[in-house]
N, C-alpha and C positions, 0 to 999 in steps of 0.2 A: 103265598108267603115269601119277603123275601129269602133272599140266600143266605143272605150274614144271620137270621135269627134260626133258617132249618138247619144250617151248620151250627148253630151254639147249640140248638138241641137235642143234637145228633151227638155233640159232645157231651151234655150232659148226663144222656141215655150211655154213654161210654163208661163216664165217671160213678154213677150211680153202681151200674152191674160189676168196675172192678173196686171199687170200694166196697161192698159184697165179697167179692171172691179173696181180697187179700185182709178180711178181716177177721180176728180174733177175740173180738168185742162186742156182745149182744147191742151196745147203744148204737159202733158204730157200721154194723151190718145191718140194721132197722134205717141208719140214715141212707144209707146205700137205698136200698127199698124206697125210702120214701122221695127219693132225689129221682130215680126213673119213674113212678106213679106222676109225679109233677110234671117231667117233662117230655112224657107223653098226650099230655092233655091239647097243649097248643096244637100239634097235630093232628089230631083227633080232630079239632074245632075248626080247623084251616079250611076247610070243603065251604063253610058257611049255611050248610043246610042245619034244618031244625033235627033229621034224624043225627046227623052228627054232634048236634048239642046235647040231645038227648043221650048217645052214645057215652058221652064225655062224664056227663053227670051221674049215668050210671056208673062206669067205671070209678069215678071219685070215690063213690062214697061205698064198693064193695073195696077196693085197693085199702081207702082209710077203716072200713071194718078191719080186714086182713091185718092192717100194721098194727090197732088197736091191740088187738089178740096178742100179734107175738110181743109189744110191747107189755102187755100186761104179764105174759110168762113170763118175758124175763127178768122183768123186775120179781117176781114170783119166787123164780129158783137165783135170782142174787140176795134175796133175804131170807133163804134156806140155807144157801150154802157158803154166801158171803163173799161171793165173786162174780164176775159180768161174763168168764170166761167161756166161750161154745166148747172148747174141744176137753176142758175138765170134768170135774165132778158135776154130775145133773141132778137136779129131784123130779121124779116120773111124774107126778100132777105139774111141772111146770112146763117139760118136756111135752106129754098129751095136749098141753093149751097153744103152745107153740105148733105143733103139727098142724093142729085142728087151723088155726092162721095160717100156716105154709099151705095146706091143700086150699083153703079159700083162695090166695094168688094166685096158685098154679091153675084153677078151674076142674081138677080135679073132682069125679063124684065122689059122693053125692051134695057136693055143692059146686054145681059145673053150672049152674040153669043159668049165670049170669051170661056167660062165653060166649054161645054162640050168638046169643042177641046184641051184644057190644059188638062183636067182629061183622053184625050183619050194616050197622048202624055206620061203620065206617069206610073208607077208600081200602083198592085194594094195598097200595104199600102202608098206610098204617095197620091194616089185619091182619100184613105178615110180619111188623114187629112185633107185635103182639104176640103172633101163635110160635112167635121163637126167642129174639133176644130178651123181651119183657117175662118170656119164663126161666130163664138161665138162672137169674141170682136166688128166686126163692128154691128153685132144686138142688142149686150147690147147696142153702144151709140143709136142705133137706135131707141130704146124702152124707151132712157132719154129725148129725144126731138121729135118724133113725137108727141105726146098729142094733140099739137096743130095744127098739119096740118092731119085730117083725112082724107080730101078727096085726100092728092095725097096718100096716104099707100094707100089708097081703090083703087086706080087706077093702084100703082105697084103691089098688091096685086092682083087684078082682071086681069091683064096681062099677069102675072107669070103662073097662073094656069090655062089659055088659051093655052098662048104660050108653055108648058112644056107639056100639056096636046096631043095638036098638033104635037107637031115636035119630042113627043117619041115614035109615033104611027109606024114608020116605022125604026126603030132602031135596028142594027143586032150586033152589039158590045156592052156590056153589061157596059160597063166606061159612055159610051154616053147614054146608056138610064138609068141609075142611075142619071145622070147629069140632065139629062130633067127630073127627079122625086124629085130631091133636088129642084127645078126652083120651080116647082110646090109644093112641101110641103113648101116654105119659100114664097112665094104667102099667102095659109092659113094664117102660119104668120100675113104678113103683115097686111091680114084685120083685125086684131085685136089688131096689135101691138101697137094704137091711143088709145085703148079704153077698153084695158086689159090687162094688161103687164103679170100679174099669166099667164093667158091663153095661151098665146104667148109661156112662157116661158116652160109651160107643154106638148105641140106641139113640140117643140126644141127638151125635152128632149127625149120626146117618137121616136123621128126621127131619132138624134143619135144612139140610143140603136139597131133600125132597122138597120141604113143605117153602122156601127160597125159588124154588124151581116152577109150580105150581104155582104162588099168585104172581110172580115175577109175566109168566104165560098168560093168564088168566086179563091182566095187568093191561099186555101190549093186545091180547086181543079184543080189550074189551068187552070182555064176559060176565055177565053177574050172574048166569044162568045157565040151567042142564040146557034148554030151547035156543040158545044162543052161542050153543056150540058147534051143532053144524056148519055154523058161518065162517068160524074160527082160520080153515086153512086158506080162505079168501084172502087172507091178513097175511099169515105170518106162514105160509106153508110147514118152514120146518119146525119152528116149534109145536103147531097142529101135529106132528110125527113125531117127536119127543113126549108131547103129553101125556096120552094112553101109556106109553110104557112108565112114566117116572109114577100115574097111579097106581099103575100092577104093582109098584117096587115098595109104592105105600103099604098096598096088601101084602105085604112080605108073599108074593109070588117068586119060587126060584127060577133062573138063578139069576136075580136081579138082588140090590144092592139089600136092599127094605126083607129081603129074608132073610140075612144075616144076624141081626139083634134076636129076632125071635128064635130062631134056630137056637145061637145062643144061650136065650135066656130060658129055653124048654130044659135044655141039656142040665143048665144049672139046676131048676126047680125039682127034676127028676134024679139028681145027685142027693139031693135035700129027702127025696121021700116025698114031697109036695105032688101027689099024685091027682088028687080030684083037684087042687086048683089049676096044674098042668091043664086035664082034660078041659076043663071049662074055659080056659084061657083059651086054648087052639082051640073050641069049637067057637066062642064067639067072633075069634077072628074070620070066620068065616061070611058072619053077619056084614064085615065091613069088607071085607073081597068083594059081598056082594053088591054094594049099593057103587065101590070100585068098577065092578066091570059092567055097571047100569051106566055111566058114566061113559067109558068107553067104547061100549055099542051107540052109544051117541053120535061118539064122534065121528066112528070106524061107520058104520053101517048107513047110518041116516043121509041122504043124500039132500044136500044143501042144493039154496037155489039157483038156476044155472041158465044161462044164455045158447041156446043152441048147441050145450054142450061143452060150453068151453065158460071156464070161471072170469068175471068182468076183470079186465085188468087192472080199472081205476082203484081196487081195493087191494094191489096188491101197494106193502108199503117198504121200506128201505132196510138191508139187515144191520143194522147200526143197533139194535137191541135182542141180537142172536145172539152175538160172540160173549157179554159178560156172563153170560148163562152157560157156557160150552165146559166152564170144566165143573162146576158142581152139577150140572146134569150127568155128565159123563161118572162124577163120584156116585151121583144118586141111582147109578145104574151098574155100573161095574165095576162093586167093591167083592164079590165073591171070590173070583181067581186069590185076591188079596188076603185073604182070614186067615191063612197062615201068618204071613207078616203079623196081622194086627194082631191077631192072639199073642205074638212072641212080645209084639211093644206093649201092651196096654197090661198083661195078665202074665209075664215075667219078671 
């Protein structure tokens, strides 16, 4: 592709998400929405394979489901209430139709089954717009109107990080078990998303910074697989040694960056009385710690092929794609020392 049209839709992907984030207008935070489903498509199709066609058209027409729905809400509760506006007056049937739309963009369960098949279908930097900036705009509306429907976020939320938790456990392509780990970290999310929108949104950020980290890795080593990971520090030594840790961080393992949201968001849940979904939450995190450190016994243990003992030098390749990685890994790892601070900015 050239460069003049992946930088116009690199801008368009800009334009879309803050036209989202700075609006106050159901028509024109729907346009926002539908300005990034658009121009993430060319992307998507740029590979020129038949899976990334198929990927494309899939996404088309669950993206145009998704905007149908909220579209149809809010015209719904504008001739309920007689205004277009997000942060006023709502009517709760228009409000539940709108969610039920937001959790379809987000890929949230239980309507996740589209996610990981799209993300499998494309290149690794378009699955990691995907599994990050293309979820940004439908979570902020998400974060302006659940307040008042806590129990179904507790219910997509408790869903999410079952079902992501489950279906990552036996995952041998590395697009699809990232996918089933965005399920599951935007679950977290969600239970919180009703009843602490900072929190929410410190969860977000620490997940990006991760999951940027991971296909960014993934990306330069040329990985599409658990079996193709051994080979990995051939390439790129140190991000081979970054990797494993910035997954433990996924797993919210202490004291890495990724157990600060949960930490967190247990602490909150458990102020609330939300006791069995507490319990059920942190046990199913355990499900993806474990398919997490299936992963990293891979990497760590498995002994790649080797020449007398010494790794061929022809595959080692130039660090000219190490250093833009160095400070959001370094974020995606050691935000802990830090939770003072950020509790005092985000939650003061």
């Amino acid at each position: 592709m050239a460069p003049a049209l992946s930088s116009s839709l690199l801008l368009a992907l800009g334009l879309g998400t803050s036209l989202t984030f700075s609006s106050s207008h159901w028509l024109l935070a729907w346009m926002g929405l539908e300005i990034n489903a658009l121009a993430i498509l060319p992307l998507m199709v740029s590979t020129h394979q038949s899976r990334g066609t198929e990927a494309s058209v899939k996404y088309l027409l669950i993206q145009a489901t998704g905007a149908a729905i909220i579209l149809w809400g809010s015209m719904l509760n504008a001739q309920i209430t007689g205004h277009w506006n997000i942060l006023t007056e709502k009517e709760d049937m228009a409000m539940l139709i709108i969610i039920t739309g937001l959790a379809l963009k987000l890929g949230v369960a239980p309507v996740h089954a589209w996610f990981p098949e799209i993300l499998q279908g494309t290149n690794m930097t378009t699955a990691m717009i995907l599994s990050t900036w293309q979820k940004m705009a439908p979570f902020i509306l998400m974060c302006e109107i659940a307040s008042s429907y806590q129990w179904l976020t507790l219910i997509l939320g408790l869903c999410s990080i079952v079902v992501g938790g489950l279906a990552g456990i036996n995952m041998v392509h590395m697009r699809k078990l990232i996918a089933y780990s965005s399920i599951a970290h935007f679950g977290w999310m969600m239970l919180v998303v009703s009843s602490n929108i900072h929190l929410a949104l410190v969860a977000l950020v620490i997940y990006t910074m991760a999951t940027v980290v991971i296909f960014s890795t993934l990306d330069s080593t040329s990985t599409p697989s658990i079996q193709s990971l051994p080979l990995s520090w051939t390439k790129y030594p140190a991000l081979a040694g970054l990797f494993p840790l910035v997954l433990l961080s996924l797993g919210g393992l202490p004291p890495l960056s990724g157990f600060v949201p949960k930490w967190l968001i247990i602490q909150e849940l458990t102020t609330q009385n939300l006791f069995l979904i507490t319990f059920i939450a942190a046990i199913s995190t355990l499900l993806s710690l474990f398919f997490y450190i299936r992963v990293v016994y891979v990497i760590v243990a498995v002994i790649s092929p080797n020449f007398f003992g010494h790794a061929p030098t022809k595959f080692f390749r130039g660090k000219s794609k190490i250093f833009p990685m160095a400070i959001p890994g370094v974020l995606a790892l050691m935000l802990l020392p830090m939770l003072p601070m950020l509790h005092a900015f985000f939650f003061c």
